[in-house]
C-alpha positions as CSV (number, residue, x, y, z in Angstrom):
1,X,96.9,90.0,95.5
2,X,96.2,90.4,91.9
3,X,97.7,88.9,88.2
4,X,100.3,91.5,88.2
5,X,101.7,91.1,91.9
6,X,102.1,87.0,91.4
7,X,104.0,87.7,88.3
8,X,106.9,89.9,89.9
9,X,106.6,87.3,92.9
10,X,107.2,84.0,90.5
11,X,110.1,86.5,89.1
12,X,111.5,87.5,92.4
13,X,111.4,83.8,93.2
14,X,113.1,82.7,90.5
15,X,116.0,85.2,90.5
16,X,116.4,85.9,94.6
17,X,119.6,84.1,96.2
18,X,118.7,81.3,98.9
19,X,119.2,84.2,102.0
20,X,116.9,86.7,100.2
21,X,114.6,83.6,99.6
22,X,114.5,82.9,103.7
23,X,114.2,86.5,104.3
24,X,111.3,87.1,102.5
25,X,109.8,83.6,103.8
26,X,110.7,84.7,107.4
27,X,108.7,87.8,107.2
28,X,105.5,86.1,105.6
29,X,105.6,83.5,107.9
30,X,104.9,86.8,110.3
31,X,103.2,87.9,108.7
32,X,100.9,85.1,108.5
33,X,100.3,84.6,112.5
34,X,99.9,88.4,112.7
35,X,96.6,88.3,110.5
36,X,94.9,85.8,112.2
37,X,91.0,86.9,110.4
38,X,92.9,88.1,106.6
39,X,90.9,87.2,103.6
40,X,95.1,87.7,102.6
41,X,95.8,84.5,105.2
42,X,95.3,81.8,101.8
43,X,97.3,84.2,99.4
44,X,100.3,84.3,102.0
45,X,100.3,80.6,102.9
46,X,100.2,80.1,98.8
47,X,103.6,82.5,98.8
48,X,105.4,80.5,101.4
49,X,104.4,77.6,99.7
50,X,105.9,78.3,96.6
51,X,108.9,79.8,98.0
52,X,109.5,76.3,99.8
53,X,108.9,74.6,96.6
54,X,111.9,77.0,95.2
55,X,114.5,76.6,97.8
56,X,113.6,72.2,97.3
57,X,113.8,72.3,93.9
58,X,117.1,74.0,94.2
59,X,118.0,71.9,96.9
60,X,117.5,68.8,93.8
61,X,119.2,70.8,91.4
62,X,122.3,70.8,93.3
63,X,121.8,67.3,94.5
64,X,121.6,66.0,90.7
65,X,124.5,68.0,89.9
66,X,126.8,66.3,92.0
67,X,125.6,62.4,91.0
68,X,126.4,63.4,87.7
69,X,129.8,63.8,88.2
């Protein structure tokens, strides 16, 4: 996984809805437990990471949305 591949992933991260988000977390996760001896294993725990940190940080975004009002 290369420069060029983590950019579009930050970007599809950033502009994916919440179901596309768990969809694409869903099949990593798969992903994942298939390739139990991948040099990829660290790269695809890293995307499920970050997609986590996405759907929490929108998760606080709506939750500080509504105290403000």
């Amino acid at each position: 996984m290369n420069r060029e591949f983590w950019q579009e992933f930050y970007a599809l991260i950033e502009n994916a809805t919440e179901e596309s988000l768990l969809s694409h977390r869903e099949y990593l996760v798969s992903l994942y437990a298939k390739l139990k001896s991948s040099d990829l294993r660290p790269e695809i725990k890293r995307a499920i990471r970050l997609i986590d940190e996405e759907m929490l940080a929108r998760v606080e975004s709506m939750a500080a949305r509504r105290v403000e009002r």
